[in-house]
PDB file of N, CA, C and O in Angstrom:
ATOM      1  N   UNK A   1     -46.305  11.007   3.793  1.00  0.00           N
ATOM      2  CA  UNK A   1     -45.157  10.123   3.733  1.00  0.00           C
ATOM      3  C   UNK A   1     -45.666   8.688   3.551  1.00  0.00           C
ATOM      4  O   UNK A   1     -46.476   8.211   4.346  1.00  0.00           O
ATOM      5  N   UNK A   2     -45.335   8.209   2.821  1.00  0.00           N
ATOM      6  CA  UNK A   2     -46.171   6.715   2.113  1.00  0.00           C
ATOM      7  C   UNK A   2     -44.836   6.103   3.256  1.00  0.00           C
ATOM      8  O   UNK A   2     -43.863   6.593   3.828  1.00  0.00           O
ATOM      9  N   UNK A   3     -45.531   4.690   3.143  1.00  0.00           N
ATOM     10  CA  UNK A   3     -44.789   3.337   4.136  1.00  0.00           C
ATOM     11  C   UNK A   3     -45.302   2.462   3.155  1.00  0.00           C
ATOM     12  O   UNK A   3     -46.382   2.601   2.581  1.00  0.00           O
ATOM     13  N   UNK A   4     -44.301   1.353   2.949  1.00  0.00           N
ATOM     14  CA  UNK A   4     -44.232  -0.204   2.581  1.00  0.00           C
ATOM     15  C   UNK A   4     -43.783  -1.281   3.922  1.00  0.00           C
ATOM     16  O   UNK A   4     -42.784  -1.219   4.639  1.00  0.00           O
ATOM     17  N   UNK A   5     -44.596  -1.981   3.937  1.00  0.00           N
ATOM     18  CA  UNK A   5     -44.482  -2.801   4.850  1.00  0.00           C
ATOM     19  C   UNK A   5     -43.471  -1.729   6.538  1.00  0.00           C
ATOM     20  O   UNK A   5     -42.367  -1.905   7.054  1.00  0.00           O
ATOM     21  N   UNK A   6     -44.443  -0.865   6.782  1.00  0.00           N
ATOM     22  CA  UNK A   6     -43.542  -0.033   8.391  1.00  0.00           C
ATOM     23  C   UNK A   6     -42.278   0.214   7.511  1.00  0.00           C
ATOM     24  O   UNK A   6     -41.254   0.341   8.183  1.00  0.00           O
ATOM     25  N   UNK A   7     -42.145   0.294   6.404  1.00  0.00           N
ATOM     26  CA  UNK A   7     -41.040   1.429   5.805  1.00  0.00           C
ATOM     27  C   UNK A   7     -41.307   2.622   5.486  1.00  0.00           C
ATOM     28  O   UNK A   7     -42.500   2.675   5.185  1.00  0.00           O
ATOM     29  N   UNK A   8     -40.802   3.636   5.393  1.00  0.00           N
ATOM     30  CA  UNK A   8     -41.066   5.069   4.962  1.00  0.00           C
ATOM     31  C   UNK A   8     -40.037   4.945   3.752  1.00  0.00           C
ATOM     32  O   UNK A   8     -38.814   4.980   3.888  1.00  0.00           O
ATOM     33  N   UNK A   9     -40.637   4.814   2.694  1.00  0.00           N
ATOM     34  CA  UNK A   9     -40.517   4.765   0.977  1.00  0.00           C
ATOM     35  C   UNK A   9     -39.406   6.494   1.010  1.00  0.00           C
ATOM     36  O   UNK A   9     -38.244   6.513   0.605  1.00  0.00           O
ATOM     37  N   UNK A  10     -40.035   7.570   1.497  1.00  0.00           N
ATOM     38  CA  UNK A  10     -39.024   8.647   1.132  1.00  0.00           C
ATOM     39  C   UNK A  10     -37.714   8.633   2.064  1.00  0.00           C
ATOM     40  O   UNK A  10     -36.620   9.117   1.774  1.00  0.00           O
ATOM     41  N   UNK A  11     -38.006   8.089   3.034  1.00  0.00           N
ATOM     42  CA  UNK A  11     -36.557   8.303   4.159  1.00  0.00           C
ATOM     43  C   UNK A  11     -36.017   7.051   3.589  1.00  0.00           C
ATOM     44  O   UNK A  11     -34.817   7.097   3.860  1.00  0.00           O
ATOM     45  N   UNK A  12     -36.232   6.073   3.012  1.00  0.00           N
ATOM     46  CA  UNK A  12     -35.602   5.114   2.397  1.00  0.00           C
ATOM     47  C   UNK A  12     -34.659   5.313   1.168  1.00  0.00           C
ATOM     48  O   UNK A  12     -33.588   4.736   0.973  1.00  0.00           O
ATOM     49  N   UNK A  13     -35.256   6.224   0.394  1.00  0.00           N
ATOM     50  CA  UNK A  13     -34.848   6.676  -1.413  1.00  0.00           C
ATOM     51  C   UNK A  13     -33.876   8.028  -0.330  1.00  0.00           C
ATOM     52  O   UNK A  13     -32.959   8.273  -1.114  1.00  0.00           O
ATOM     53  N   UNK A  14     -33.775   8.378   0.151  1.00  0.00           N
ATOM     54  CA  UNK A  14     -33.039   9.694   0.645  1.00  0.00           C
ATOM     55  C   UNK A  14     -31.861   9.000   1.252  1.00  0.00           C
ATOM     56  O   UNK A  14     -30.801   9.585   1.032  1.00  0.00           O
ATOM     57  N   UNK A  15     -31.777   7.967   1.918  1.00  0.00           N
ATOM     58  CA  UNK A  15     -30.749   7.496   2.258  1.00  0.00           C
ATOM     59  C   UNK A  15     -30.095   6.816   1.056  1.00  0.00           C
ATOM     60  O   UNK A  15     -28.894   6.953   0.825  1.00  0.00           O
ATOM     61  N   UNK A  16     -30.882   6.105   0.323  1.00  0.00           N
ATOM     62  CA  UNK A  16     -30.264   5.226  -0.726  1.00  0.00           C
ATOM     63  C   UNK A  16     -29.776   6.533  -1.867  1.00  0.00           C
ATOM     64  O   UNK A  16     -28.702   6.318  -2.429  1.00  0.00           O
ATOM     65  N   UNK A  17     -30.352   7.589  -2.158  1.00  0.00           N
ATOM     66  CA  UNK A  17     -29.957   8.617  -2.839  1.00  0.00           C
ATOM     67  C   UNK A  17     -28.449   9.731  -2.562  1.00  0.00           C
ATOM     68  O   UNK A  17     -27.779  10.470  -3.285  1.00  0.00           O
ATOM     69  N   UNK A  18     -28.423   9.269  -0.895  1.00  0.00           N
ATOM     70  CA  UNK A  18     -26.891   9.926  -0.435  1.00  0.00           C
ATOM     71  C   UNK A  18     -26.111   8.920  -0.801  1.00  0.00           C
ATOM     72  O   UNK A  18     -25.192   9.314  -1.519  1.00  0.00           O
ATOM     73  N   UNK A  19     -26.105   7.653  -0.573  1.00  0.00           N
ATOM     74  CA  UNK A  19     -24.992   6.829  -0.388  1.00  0.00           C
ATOM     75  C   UNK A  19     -24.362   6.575  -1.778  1.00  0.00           C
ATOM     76  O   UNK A  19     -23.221   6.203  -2.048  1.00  0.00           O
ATOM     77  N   UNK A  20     -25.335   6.855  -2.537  1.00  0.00           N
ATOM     78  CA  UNK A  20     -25.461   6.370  -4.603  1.00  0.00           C
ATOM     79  C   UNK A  20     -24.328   7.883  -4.574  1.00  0.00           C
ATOM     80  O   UNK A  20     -23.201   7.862  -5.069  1.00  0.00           O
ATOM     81  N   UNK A  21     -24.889   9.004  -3.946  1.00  0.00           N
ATOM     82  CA  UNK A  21     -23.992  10.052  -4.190  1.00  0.00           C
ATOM     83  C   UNK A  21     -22.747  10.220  -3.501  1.00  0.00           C
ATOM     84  O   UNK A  21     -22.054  11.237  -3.522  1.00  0.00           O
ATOM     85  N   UNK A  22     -22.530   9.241  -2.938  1.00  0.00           N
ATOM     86  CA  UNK A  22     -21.251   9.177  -1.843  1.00  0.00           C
ATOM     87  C   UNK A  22     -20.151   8.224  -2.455  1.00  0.00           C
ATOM     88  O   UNK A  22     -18.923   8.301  -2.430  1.00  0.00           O
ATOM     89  N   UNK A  23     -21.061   7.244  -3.046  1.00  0.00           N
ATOM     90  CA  UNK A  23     -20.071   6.196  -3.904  1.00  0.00           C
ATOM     91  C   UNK A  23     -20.005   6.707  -5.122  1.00  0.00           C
ATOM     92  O   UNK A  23     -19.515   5.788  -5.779  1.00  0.00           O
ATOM     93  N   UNK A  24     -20.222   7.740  -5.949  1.00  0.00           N
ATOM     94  CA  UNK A  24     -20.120   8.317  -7.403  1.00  0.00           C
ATOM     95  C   UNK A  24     -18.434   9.655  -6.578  1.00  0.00           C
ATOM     96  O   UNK A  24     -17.501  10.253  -7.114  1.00  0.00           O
ATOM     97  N   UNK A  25     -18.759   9.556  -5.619  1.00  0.00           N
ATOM     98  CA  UNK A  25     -17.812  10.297  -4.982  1.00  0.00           C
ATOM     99  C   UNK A  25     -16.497  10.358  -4.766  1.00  0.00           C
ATOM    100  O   UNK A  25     -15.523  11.100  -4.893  1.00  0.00           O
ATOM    101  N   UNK A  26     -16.979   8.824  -4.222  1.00  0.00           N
ATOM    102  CA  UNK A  26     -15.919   7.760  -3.385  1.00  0.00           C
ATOM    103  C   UNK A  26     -14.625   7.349  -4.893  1.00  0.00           C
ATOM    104  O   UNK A  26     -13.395   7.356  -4.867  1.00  0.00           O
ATOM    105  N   UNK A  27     -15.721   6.990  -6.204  1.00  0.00           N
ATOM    106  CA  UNK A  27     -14.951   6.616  -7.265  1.00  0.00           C
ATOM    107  C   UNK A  27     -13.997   7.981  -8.182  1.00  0.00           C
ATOM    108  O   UNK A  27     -12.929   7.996  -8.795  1.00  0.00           O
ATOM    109  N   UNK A  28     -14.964   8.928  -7.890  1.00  0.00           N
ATOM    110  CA  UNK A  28     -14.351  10.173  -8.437  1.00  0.00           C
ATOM    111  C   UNK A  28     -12.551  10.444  -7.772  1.00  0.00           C
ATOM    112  O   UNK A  28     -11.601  10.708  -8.508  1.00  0.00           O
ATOM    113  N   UNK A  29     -12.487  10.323  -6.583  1.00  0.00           N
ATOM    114  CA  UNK A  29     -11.626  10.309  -5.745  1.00  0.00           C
ATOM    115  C   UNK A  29     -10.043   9.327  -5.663  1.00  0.00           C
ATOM    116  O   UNK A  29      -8.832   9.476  -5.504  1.00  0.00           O
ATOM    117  N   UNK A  30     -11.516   7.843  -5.997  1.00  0.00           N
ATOM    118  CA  UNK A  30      -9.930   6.914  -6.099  1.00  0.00           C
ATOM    119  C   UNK A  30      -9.400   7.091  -7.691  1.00  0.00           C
ATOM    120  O   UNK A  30      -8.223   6.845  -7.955  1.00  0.00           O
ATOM    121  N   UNK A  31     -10.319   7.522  -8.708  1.00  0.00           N
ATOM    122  CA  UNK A  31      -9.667   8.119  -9.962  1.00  0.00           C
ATOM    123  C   UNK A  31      -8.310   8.925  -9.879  1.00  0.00           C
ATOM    124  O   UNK A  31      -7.196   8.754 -10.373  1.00  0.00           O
ATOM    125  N   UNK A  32      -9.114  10.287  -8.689  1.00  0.00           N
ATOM    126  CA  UNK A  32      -7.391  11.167  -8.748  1.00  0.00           C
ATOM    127  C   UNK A  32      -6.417  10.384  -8.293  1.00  0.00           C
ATOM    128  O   UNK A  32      -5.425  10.158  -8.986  1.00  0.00           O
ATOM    129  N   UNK A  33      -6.597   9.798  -6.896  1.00  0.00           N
ATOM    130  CA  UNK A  33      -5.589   9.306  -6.414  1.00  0.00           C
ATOM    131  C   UNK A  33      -4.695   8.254  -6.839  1.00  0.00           C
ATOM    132  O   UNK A  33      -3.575   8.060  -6.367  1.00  0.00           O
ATOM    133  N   UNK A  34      -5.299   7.525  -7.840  1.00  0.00           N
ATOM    134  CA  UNK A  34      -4.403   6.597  -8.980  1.00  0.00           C
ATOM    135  C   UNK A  34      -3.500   7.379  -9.785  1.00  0.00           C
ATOM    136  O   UNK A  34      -2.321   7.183 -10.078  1.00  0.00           O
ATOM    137  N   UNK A  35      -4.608   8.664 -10.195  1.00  0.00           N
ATOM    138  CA  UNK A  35      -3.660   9.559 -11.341  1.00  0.00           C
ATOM    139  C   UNK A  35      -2.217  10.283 -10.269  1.00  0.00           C
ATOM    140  O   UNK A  35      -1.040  10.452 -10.590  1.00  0.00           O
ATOM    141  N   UNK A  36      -2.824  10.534  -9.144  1.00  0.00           N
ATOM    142  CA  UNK A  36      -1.298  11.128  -8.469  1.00  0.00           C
ATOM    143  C   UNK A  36      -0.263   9.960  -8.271  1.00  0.00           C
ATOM    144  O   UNK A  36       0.915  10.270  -8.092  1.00  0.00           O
ATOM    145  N   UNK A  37      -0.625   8.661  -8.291  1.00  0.00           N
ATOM    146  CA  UNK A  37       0.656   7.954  -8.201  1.00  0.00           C
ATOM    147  C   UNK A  37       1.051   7.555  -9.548  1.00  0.00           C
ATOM    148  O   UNK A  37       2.242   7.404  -9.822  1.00  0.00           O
ATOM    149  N   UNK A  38       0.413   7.432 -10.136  1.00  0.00           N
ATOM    150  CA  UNK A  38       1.302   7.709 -11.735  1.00  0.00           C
ATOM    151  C   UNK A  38       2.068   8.319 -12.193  1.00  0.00           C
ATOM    152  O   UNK A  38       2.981   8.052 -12.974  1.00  0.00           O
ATOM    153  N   UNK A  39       1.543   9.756 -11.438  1.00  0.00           N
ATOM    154  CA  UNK A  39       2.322  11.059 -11.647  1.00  0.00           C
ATOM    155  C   UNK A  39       3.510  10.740 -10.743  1.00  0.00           C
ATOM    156  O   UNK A  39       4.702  10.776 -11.049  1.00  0.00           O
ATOM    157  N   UNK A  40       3.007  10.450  -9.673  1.00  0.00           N
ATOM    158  CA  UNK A  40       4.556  10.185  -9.092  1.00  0.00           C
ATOM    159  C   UNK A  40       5.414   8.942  -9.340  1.00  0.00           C
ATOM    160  O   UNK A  40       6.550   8.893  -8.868  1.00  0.00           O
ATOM    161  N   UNK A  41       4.972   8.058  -9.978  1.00  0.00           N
ATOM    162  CA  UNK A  41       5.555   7.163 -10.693  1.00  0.00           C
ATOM    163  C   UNK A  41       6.558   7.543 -11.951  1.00  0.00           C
ATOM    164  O   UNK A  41       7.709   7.138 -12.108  1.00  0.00           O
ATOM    165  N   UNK A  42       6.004   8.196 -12.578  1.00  0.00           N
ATOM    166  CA  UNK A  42       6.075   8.964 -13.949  1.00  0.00           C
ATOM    167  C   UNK A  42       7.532   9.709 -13.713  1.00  0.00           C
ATOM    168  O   UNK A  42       8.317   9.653 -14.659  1.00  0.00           O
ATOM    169  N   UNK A  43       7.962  10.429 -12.469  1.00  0.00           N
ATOM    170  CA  UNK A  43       8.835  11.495 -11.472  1.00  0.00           C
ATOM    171  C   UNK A  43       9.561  10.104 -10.993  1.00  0.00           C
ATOM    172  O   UNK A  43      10.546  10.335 -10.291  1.00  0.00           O
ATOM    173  N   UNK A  44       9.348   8.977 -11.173  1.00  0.00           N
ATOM    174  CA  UNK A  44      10.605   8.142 -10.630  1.00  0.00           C
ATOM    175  C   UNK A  44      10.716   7.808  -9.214  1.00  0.00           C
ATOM    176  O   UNK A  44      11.779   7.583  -8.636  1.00  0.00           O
ATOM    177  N   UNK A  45       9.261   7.785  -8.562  1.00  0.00           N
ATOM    178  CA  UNK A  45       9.239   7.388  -7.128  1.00  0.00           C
ATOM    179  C   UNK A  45       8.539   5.802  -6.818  1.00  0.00           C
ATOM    180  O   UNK A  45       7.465   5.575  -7.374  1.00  0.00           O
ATOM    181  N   UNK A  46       9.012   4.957  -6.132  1.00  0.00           N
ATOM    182  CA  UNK A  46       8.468   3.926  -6.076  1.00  0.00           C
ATOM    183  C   UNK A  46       6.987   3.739  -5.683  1.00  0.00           C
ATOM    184  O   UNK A  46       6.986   4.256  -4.565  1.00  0.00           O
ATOM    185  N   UNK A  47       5.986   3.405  -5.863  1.00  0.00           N
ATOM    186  CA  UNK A  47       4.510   3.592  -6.037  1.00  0.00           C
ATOM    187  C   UNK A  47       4.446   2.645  -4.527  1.00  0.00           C
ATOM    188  O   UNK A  47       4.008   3.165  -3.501  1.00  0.00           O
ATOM    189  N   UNK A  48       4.830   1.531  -4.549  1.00  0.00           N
ATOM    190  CA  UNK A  48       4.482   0.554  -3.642  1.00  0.00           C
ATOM    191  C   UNK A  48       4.995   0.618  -2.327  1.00  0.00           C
ATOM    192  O   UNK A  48       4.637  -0.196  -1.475  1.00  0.00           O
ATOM    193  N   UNK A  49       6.014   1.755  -2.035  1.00  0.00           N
ATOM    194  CA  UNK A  49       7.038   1.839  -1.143  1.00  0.00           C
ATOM    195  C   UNK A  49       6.125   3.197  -0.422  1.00  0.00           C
ATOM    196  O   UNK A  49       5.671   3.228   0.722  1.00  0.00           O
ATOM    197  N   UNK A  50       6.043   4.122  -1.333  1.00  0.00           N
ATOM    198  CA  UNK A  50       4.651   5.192  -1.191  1.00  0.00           C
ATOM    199  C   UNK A  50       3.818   4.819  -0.748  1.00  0.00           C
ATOM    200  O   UNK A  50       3.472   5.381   0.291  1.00  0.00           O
ATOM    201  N   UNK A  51       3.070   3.774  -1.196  1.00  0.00           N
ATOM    202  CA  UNK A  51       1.310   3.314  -0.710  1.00  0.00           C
ATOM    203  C   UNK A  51       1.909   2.670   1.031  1.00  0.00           C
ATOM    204  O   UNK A  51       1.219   3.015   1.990  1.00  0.00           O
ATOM    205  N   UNK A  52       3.093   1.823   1.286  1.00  0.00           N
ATOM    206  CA  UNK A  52       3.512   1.374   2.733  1.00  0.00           C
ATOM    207  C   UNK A  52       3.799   2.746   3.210  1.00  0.00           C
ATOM    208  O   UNK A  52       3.523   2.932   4.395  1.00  0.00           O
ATOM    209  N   UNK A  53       4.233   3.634   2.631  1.00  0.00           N
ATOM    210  CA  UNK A  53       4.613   4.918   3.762  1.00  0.00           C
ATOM    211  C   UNK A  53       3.305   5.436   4.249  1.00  0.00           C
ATOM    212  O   UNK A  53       3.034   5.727   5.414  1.00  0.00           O
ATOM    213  N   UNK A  54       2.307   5.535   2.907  1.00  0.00           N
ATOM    214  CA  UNK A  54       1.122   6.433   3.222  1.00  0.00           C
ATOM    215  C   UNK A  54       0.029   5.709   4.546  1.00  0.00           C
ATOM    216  O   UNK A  54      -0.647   6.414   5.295  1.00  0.00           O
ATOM    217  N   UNK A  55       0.070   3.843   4.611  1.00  0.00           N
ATOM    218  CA  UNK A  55      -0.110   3.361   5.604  1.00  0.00           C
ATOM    219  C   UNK A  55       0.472   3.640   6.897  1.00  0.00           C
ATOM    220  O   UNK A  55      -0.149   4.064   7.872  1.00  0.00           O
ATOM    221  N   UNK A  56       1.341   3.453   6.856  1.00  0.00           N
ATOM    222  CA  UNK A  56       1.921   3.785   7.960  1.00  0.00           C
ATOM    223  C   UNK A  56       1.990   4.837   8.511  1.00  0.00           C
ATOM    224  O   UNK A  56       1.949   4.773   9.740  1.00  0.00           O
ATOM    225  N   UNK A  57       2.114   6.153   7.914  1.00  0.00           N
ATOM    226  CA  UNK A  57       1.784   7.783   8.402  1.00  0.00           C
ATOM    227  C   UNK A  57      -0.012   7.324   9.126  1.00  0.00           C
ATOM    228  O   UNK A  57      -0.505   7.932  10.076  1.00  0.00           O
ATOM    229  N   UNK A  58      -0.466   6.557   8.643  1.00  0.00           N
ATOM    230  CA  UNK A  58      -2.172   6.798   8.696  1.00  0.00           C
ATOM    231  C   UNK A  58      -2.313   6.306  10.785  1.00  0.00           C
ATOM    232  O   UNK A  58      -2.830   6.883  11.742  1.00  0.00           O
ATOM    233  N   UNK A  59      -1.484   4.897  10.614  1.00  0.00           N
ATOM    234  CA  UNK A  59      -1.213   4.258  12.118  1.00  0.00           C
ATOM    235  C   UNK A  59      -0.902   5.047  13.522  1.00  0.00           C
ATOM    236  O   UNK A  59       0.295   5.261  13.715  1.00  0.00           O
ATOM    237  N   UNK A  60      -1.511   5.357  14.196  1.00  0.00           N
ATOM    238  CA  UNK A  60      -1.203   5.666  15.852  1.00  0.00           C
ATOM    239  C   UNK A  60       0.108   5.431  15.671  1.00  0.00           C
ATOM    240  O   UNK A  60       0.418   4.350  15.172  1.00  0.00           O
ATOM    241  N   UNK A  61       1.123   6.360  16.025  1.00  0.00           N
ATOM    242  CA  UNK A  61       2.298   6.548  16.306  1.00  0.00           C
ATOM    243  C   UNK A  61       2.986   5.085  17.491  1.00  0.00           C
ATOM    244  O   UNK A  61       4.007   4.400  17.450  1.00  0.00           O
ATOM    245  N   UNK A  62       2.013   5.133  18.263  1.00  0.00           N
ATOM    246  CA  UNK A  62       2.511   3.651  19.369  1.00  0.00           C
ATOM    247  C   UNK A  62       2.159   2.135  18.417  1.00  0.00           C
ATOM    248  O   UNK A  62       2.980   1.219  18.391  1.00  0.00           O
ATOM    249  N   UNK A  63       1.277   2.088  17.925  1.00  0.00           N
ATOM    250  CA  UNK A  63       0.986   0.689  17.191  1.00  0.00           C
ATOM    251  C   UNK A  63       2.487   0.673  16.233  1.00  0.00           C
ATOM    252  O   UNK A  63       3.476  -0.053  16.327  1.00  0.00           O
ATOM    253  N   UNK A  64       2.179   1.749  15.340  1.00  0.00           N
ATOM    254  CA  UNK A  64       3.170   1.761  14.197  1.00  0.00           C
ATOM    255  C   UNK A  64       4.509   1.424  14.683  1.00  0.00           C
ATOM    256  O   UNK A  64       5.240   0.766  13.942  1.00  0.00           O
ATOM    257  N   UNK A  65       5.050   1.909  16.193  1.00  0.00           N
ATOM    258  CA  UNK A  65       6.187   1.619  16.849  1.00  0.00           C
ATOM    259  C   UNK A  65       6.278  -0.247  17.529  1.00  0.00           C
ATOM    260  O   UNK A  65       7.219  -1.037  17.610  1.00  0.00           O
ATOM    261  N   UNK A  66       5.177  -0.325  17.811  1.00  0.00           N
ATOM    262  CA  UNK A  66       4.849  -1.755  18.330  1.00  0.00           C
ATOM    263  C   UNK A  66       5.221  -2.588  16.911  1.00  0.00           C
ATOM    264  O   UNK A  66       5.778  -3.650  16.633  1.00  0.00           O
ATOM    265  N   UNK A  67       4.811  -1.878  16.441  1.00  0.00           N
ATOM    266  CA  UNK A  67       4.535  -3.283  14.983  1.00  0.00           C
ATOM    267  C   UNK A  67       5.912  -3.590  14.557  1.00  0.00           C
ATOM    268  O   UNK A  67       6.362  -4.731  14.457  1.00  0.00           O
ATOM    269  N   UNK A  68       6.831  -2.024  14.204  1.00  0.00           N
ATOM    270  CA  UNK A  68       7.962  -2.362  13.721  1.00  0.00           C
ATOM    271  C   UNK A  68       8.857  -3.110  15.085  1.00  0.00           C
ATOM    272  O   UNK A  68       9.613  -4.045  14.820  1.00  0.00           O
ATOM    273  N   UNK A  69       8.753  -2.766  16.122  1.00  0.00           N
ATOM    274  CA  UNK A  69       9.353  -4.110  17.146  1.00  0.00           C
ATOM    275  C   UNK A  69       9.516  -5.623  16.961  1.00  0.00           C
ATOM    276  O   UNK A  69      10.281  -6.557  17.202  1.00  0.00           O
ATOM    277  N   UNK A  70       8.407  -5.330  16.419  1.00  0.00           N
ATOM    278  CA  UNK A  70       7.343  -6.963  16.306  1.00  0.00           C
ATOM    279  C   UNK A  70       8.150  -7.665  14.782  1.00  0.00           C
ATOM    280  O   UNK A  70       8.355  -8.858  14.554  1.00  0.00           O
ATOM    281  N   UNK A  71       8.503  -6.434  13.875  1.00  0.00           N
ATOM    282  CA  UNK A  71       8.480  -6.986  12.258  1.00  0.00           C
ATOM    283  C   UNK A  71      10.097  -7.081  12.717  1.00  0.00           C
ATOM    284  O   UNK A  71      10.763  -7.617  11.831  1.00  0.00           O
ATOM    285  N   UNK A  72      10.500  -6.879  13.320  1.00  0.00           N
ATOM    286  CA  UNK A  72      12.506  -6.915  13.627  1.00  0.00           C
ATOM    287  C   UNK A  72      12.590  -8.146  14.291  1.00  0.00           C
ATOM    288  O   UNK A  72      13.201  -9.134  13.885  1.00  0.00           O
ATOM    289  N   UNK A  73      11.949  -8.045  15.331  1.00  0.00           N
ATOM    290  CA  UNK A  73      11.824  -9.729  16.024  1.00  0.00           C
ATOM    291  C   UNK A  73      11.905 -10.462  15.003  1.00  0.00           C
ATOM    292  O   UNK A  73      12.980 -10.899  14.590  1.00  0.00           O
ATOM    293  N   UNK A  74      10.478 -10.753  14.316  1.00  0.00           N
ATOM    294  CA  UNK A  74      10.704 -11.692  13.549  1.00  0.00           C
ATOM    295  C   UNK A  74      11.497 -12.241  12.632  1.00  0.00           C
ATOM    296  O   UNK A  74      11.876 -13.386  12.388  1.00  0.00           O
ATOM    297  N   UNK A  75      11.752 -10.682  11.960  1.00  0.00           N
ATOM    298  CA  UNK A  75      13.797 -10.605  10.983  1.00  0.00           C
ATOM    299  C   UNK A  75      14.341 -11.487  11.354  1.00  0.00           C
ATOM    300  O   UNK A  75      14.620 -12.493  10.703  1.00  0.00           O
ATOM    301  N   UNK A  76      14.701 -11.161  12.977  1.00  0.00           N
ATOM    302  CA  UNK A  76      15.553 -11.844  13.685  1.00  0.00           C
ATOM    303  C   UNK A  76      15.867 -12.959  13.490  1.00  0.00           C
ATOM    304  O   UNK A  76      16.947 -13.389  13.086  1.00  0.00           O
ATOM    305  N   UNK A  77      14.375 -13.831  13.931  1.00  0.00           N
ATOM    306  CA  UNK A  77      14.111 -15.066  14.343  1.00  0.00           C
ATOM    307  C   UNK A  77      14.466 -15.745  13.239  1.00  0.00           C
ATOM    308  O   UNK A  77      15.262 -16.683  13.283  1.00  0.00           O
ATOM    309  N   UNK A  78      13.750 -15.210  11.855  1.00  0.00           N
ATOM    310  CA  UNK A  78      14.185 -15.496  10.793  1.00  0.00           C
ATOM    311  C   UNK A  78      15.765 -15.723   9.651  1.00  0.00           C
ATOM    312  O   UNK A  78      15.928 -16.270   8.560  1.00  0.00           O
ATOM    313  N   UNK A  79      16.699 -14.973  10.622  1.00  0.00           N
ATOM    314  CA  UNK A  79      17.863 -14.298   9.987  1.00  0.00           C
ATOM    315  C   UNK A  79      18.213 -13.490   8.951  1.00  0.00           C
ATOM    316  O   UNK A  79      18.897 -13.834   7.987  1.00  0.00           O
ATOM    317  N   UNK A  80      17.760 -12.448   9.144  1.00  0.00           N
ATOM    318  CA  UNK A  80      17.132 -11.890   7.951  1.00  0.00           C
ATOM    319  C   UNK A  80      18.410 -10.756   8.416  1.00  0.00           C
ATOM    320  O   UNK A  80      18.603  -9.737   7.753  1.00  0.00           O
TER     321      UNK A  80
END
């Protein structure tokens, strides 16, 4: 196992060789997922209203409840 300066040259290229394969991955992925909101664009669903739902499904059920408390208050305050 060769070292550069107290580096290990192969545990170095092995990590840098997953992550190169993780981000060829990562892009493969956000490809589909553009193409499914097109598709559902395409079907007449709002894209941007989708991407806030798909956030929000993602949120702890208590934050997501906190927050919308929080976003009505401010309505409020606002007169909205």
């Amino acid at each position: 196992m060769a070292e550069v300066g107290g580096v290990s040259t192969d545990r170095l290229r092995s990590f840098v060789d997953r992550i190169e394969r993780l981000e060829e991955e990562k892009q493969a992925l956000a490809a589909d997922i553009r193409e499914v909101y097109s598709e559902a664009k395409g079907a007449g669903f709002d894209v941007k209203v989708m991407r806030q739902l798909i956030r929000l499904r993602k949120m702890d059920k208590d934050d997501r409840t906190q927050m919308e408390e929080i976003l009505h208050v401010y309505e409020r305050a606002l007169g909205m």
